[in-house]
OpenMM code with the backbone's topology and positions (N, CA, C; nanometers):
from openmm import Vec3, app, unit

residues = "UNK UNK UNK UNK UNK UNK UNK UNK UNK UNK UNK UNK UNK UNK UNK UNK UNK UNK UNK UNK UNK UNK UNK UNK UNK UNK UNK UNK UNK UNK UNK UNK UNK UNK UNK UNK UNK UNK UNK UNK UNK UNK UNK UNK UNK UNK UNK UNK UNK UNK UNK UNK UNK UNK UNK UNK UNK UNK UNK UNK UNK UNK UNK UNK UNK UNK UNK UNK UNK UNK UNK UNK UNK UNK UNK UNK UNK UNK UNK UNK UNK UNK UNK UNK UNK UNK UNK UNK UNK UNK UNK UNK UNK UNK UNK UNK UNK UNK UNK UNK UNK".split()
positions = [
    Vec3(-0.5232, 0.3490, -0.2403),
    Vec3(-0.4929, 0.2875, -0.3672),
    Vec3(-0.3597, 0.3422, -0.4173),
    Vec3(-0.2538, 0.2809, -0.4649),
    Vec3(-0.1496, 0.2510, -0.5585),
    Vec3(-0.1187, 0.2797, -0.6631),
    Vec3(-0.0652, 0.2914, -0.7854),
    Vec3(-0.0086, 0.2556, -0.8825),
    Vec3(0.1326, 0.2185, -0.8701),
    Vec3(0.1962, 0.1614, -0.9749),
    Vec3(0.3379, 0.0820, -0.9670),
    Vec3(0.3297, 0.1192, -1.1176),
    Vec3(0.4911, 0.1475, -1.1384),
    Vec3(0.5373, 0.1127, -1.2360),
    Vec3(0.6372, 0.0677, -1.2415),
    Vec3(0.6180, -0.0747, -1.3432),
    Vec3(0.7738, -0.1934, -1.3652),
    Vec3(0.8129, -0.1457, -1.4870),
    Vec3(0.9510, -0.1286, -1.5291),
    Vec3(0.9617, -0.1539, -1.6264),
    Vec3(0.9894, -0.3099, -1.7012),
    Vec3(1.0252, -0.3322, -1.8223),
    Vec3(1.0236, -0.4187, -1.8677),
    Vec3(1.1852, -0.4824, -1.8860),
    Vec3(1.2406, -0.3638, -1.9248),
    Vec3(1.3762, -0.3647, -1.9732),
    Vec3(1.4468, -0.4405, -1.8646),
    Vec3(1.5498, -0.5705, -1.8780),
    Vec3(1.6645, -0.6396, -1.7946),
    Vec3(1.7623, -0.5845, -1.7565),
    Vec3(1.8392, -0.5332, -1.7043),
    Vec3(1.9486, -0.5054, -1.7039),
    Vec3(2.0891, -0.6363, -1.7053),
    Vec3(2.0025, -0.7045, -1.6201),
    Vec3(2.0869, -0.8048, -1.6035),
    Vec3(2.1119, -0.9057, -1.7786),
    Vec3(1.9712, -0.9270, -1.7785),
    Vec3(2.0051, -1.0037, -1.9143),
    Vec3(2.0169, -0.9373, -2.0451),
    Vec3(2.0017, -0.8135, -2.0152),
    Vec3(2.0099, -0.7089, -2.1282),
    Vec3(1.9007, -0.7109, -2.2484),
    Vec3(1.7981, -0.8082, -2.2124),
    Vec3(1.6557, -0.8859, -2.2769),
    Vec3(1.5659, -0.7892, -2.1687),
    Vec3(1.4490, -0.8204, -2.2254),
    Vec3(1.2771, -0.7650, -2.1734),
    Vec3(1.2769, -0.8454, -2.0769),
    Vec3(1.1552, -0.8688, -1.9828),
    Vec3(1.0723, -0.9527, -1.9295),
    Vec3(1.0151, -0.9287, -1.9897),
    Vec3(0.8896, -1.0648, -2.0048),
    Vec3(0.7930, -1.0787, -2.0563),
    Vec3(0.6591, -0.9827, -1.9711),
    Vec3(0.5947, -0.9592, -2.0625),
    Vec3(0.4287, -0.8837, -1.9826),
    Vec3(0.4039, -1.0280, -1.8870),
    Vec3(0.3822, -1.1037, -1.9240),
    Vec3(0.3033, -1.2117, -1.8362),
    Vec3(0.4038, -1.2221, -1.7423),
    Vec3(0.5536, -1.2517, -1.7204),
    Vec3(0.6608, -1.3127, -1.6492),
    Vec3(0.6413, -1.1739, -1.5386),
    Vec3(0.5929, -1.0515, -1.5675),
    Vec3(0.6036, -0.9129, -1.5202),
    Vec3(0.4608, -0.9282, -1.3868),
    Vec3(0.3514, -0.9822, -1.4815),
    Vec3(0.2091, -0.9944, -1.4571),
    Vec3(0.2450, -1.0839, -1.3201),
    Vec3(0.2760, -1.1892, -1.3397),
    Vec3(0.2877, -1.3298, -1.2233),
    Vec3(0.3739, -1.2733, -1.0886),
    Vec3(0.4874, -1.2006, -1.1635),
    Vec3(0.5565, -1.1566, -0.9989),
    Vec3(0.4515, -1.0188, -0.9340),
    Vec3(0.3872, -0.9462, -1.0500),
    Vec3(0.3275, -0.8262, -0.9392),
    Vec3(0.1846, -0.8904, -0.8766),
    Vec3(0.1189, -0.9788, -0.9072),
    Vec3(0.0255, -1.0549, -0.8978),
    Vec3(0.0534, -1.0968, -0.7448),
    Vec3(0.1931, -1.1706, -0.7225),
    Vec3(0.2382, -1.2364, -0.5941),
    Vec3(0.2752, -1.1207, -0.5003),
    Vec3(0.3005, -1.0144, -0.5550),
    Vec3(0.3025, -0.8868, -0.4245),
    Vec3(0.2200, -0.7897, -0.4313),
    Vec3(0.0985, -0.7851, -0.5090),
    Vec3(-0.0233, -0.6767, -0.4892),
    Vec3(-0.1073, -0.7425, -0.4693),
    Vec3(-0.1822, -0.6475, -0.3165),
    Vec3(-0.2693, -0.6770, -0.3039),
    Vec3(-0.4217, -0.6357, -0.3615),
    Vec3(-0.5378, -0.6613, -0.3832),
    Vec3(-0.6610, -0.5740, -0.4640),
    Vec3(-0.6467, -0.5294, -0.6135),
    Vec3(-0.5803, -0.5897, -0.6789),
    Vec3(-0.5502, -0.5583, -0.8516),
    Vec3(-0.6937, -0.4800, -0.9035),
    Vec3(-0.6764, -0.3941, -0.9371),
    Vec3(-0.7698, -0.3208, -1.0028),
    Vec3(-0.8234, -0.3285, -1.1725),
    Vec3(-0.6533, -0.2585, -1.2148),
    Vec3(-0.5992, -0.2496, -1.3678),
    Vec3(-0.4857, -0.2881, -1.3514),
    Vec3(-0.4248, -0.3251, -1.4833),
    Vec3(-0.3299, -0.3841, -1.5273),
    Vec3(-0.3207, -0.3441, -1.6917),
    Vec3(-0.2078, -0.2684, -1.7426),
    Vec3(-0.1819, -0.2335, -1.8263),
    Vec3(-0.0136, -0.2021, -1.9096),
    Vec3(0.0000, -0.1811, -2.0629),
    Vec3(0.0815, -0.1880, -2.1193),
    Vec3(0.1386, -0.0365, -2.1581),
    Vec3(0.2106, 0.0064, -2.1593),
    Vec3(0.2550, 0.1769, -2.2004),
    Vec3(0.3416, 0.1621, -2.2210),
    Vec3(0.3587, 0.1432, -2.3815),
    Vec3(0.5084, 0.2289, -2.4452),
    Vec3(0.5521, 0.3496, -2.4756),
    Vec3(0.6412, 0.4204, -2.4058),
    Vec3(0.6676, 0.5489, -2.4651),
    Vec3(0.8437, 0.5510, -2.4992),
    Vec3(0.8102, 0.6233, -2.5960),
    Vec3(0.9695, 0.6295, -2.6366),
    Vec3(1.0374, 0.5004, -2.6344),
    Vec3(0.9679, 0.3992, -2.6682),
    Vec3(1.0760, 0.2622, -2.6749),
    Vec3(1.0797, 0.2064, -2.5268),
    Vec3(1.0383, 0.2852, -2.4630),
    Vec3(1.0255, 0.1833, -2.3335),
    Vec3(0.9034, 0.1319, -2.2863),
    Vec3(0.8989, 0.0211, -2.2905),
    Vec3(0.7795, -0.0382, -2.2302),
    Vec3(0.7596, -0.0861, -2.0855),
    Vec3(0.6733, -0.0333, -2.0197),
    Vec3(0.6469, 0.0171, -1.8476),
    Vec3(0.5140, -0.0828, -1.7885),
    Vec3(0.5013, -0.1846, -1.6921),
    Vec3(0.3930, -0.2546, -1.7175),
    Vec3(0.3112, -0.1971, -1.5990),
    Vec3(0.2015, -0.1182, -1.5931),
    Vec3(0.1737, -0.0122, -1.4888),
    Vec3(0.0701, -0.0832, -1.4506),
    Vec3(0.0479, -0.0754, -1.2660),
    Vec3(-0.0505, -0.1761, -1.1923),
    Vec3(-0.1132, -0.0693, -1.1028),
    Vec3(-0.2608, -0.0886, -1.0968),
    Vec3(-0.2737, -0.0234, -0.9707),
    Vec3(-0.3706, -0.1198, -0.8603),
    Vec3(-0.3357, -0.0672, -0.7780),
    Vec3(-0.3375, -0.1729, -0.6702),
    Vec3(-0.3801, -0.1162, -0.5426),
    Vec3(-0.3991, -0.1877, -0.4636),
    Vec3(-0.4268, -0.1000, -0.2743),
    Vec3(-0.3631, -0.1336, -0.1580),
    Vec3(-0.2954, -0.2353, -0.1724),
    Vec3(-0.1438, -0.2612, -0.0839),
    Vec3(-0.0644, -0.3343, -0.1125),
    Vec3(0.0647, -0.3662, -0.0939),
    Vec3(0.1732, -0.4602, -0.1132),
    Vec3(0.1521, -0.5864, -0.0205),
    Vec3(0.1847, -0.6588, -0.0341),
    Vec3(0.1647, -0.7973, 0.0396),
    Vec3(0.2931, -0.8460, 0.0775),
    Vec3(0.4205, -0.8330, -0.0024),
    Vec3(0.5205, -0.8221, 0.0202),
    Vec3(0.6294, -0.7094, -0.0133),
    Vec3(0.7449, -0.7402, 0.0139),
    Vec3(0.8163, -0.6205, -0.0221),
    Vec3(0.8625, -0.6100, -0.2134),
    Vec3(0.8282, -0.4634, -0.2271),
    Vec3(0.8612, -0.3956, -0.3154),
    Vec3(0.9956, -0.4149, -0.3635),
    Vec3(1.1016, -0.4279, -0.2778),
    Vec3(1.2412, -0.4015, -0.2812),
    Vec3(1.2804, -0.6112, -0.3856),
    Vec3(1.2110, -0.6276, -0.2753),
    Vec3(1.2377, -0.8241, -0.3549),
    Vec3(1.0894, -0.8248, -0.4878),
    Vec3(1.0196, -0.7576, -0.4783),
    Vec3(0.9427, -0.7853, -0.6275),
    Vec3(1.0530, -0.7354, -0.7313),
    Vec3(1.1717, -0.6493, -0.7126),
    Vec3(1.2373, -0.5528, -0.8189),
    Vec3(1.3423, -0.6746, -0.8367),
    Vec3(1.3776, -0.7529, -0.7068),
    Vec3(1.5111, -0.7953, -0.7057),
    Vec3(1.4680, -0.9333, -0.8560),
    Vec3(1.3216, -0.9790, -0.7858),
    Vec3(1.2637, -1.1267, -0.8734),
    Vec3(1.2566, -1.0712, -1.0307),
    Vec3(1.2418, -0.9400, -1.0461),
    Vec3(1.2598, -0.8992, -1.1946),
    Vec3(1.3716, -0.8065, -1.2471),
    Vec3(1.4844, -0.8654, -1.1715),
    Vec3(1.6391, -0.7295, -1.1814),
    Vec3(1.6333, -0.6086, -1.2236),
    Vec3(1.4883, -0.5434, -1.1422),
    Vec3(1.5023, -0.3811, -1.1875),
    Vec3(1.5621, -0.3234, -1.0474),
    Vec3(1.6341, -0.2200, -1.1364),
    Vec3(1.7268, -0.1283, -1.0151),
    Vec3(1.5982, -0.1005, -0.9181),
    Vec3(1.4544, -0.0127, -0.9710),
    Vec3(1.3544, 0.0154, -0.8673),
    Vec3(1.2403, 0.0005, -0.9104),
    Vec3(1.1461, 0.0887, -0.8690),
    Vec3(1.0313, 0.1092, -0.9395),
    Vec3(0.9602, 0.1769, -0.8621),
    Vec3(0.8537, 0.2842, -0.9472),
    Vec3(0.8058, 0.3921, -0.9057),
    Vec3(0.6536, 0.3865, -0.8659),
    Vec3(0.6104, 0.4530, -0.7159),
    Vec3(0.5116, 0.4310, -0.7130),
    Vec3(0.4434, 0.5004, -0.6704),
    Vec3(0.2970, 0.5619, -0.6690),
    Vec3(0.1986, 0.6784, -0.6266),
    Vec3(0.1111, 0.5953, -0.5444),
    Vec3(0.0825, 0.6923, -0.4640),
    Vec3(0.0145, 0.6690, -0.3406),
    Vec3(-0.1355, 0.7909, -0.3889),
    Vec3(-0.2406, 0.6920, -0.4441),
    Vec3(-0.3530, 0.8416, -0.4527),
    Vec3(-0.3756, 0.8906, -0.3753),
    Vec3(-0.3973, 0.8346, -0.2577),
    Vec3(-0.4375, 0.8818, -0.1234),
    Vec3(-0.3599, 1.0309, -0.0888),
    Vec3(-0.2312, 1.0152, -0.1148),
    Vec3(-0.1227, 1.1424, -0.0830),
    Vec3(-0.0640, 1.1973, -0.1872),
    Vec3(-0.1633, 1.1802, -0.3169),
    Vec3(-0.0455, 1.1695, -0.4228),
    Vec3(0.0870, 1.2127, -0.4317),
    Vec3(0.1709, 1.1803, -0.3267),
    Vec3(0.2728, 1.1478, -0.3322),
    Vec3(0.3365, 1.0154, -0.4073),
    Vec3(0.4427, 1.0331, -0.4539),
    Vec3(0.5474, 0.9046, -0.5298),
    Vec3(0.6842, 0.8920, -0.4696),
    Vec3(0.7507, 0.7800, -0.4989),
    Vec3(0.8661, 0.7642, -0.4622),
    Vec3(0.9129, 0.6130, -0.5077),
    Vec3(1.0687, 0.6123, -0.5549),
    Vec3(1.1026, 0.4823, -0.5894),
    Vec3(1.1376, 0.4338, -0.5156),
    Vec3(1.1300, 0.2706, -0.4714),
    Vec3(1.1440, 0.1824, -0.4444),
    Vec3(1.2427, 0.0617, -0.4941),
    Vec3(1.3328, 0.0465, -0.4174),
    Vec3(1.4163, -0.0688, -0.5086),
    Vec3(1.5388, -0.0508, -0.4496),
    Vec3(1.6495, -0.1490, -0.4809),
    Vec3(1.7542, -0.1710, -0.4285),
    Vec3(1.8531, -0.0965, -0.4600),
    Vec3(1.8375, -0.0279, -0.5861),
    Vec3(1.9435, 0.0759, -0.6095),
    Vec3(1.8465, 0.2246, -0.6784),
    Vec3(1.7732, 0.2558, -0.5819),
    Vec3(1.6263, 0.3660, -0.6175),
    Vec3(1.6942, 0.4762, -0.5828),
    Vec3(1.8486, 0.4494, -0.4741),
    Vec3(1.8782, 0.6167, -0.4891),
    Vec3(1.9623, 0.6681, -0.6165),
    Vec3(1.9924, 0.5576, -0.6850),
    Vec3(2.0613, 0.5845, -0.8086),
    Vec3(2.0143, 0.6332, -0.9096),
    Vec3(1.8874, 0.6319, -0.9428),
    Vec3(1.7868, 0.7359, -1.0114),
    Vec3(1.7259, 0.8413, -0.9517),
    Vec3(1.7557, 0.8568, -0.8773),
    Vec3(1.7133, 1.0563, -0.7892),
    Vec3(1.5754, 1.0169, -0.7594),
    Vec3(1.5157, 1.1737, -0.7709),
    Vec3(1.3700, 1.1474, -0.6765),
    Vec3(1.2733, 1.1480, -0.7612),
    Vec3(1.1729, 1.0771, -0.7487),
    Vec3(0.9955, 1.0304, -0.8281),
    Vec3(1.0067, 1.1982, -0.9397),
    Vec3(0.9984, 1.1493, -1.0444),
    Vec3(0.9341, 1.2386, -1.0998),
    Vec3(0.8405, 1.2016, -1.1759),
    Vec3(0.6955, 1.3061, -1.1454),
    Vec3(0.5694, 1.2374, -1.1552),
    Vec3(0.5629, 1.2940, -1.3338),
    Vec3(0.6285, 1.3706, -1.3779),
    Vec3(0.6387, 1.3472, -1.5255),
    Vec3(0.6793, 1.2242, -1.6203),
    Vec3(0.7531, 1.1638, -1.5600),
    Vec3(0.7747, 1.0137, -1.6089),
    Vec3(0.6854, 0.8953, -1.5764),
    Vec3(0.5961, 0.9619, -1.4760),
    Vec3(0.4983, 0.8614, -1.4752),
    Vec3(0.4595, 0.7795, -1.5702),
    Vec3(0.3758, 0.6710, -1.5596),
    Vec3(0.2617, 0.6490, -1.6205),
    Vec3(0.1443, 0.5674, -1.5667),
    Vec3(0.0364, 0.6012, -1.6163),
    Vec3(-0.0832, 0.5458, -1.6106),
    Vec3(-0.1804, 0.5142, -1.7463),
    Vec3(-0.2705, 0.4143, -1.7297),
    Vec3(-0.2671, 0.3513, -1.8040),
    Vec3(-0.4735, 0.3883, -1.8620),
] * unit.nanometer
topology = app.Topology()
chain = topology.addChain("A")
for resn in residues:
    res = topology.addResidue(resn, chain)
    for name in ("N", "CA", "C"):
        topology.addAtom(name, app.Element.getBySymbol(name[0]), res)
């Protein structure tokens, strides 16, 4: 089992995605949806999934919602690590920024 975290924030359009517009693309690349939840901290709102495999790639779920990456735990190893097209540009998983929901 999984968790993911999207954020919400655009870069591109400098606007949110919507929770639902967020919901529909992780929907089309997780597989086994468990929970599905909302976490704001500090003004950022994070739409956190947990899940038990990807169905497709991680790297094009970020690209369909223009996030640089997105962060994800593996319970099994609890290990984390970001994912995404520009994931080395934010350094390495830190499981303090997590969230869960």
């Amino acid at each position: 089992m999984q968790t993911i975290n999207i954020g919400l924030d655009n870069p591109v359009t400098g606007k949110q995605n919507t929770v639902d517009q967020t919901i529909g693309v992780a929907i089309r690349y997780l597989k086994g949806i468990s929970d599905i939840g909302v976490v704001k901290d500090r003004g950022e709102v994070t739409l956190v999934v947990t899940y038990f495999e990807p169905v497709g790639s991680l790297t094009v779920l970020c690209a369909e919602l223009d996030q640089d990456c997105v962060a994800v735990l593996d319970h099994d190893t609890e290990q984390g690590t970001l994912i995404g097209p520009k994931a080395e540009a934010w350094g390495a998983f830190d499981p303090e920024q997590f969230k869960f929901i």
